[in-house]
Structures are given as C-alpha cells and as structure tokens.
N, C-alpha and C positions, 0 to 999 in steps of 0.2 A: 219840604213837602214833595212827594212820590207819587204819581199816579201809578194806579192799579192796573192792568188788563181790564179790569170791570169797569174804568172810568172814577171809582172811588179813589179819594186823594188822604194820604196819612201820610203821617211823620215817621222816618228812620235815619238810624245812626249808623254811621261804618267810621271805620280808619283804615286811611288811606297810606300807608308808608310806599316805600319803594320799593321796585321787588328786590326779593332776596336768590341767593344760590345756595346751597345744599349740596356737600362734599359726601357721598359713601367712599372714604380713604380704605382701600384695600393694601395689605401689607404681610403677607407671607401669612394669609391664614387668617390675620386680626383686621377689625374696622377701627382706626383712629375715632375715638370720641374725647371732647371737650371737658373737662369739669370745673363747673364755676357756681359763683354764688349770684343767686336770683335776686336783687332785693324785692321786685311787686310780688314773690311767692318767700321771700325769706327763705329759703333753701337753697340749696346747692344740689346742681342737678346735672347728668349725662347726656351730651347733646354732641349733634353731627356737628360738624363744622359748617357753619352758616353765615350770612350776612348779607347786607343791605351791594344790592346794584348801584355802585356810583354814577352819576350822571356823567353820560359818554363811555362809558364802558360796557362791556358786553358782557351777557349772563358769565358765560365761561371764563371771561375775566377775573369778573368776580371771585369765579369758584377757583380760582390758582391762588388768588392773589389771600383770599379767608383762609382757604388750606394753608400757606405758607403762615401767615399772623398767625395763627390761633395754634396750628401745630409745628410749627417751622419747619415742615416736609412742602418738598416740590415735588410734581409730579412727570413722569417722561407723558403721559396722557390721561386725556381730560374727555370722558363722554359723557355728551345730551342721554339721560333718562327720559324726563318728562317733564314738563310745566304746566302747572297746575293752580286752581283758584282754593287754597287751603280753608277757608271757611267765609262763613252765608256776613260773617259782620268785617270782614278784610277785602278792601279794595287794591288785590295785589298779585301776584304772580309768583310763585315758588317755583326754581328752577333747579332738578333734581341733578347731578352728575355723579359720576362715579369715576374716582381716579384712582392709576396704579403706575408701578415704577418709580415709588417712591424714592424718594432722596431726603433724607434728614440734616437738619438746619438748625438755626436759630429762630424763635417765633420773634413778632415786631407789635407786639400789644398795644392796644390805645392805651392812653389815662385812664386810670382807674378800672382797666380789668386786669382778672385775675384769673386765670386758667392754666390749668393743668393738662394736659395730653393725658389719655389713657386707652389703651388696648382692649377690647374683648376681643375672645374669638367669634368669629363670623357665625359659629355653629352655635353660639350663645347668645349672638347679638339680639336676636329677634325676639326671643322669650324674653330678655331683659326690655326691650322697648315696650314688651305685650302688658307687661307689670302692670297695676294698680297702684303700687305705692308710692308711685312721684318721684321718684329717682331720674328714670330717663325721659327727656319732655319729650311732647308732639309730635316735634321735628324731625324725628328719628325712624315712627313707626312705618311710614307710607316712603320714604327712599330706601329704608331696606328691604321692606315688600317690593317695590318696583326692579332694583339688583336683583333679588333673587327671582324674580319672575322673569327676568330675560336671564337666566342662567349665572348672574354675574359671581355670585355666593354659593 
C-alpha cells in the first residue's frame, strides 16, 4: 500500500533488481552489440552490452567486466554517460558508459547463455535501435542517443 501526495492510499507493483551498466562499445566506426535469445519474448534480439551491478562493485566495474563476458573486448577507457531510472515500474538505476580502445579477447558466458558479438556501424546504429520490429531491445535506444549527444558517435 502507497500513499498518494493527496493522502489517498493504493496498491502498486515494481521490480526491484539491481542496477545495471550499459556498455556503448565503440570500435573503428562500429558499436559492439550482443545477440541472443530472449526466452520471456521468445526472440532473439540486438542488445548493448549490459548487466546487473554486483554487490560491491562499482557501476564502471560492472561495465568492463559485462563488456569483457558478453563481448571478450576490454577496454583502455570506460566513461560515465548517464544514470538513469529507465521506467515508472523498475526500482533501478541504468548506468550508461561508453568505451573505446578496445582490445579483443575471449568472452566468459554464464550457464546457459548464448551470445554472439555483432558490429553495426555507428551511423546505422540508431536507426536500427529506432525500429518497431523487436530486433534491437530498449536497452540500446537511450545510450546511443546520450553518445551521440555528447558527440561521442
């Protein structure tokens, strides 16, 4: 039960996970994007490099440590974008960065995922993220508008 500003009391729902980091991997031109399979959408979709903030770890931790697993690139540097409360029913914080200087590696996958690296180019990214079609998720659309609004793209 919530109270209102007005004093009226109702019921709402959130989830609360932990926050995540949000890699724009810049790379001679291209954005590293993720592709894997959703199972709560059943698809297989285009996505930044992301993941949950470990307890005791620091946003920017995070965001080296997602980039290395998911793409097996490291980075010589890692910048603060933005952090942000990505939607009215997520009790969370998305923290945006943008790395380059990249270094190619080996990825270090959990159990049970399964992702692929793939490249757009930067000058395509954002119209693929703009899509309707469910291709590229959420994730993607508001850290590459933020890079490209500090000039990063």
């Amino acid at each position: 039960m919530v109270e209102r500003p007005s004093g009226e009391r109702a019921d709402y729902y959130w989830l609360e996970p932990a926050d995540a980091a949000t890699v724009v991997a810049v790379d001679d031109g291209d954005l590293l994007f993720v592709r894997q399979y959703r199972p709560r959408h059943r698809t297989t979709t285009l996505e930044l490099p992301t993941g949950g903030v470990d307890h005791g770890e620091s946003p920017r931790q995070a965001a080296r440590r997602e980039l290395r697993e998911e793409t097996g690139f490291s980075a010589d540097s890692v910048t603060h974008l933005e952090s942000y409360i990505p939607s009215g029913w997520l009790r969370y914080h998305r923290h945006v960065f943008v790395a380059d200087g990249l270094t190619p590696g080996e990825t270090e996958l959990e159990a049970g995922e399964a992702i692929e690296t793939v490249r757009l180019p930067a000058s395509t990214a954002l119209s693929r993220a703009r899509a309707t079609d469910g291709e590229v998720m959420e994730n993607a659309l508001t850290p590459i508008l933020l890079a490209q609004a500090d000039g990063l793209l």
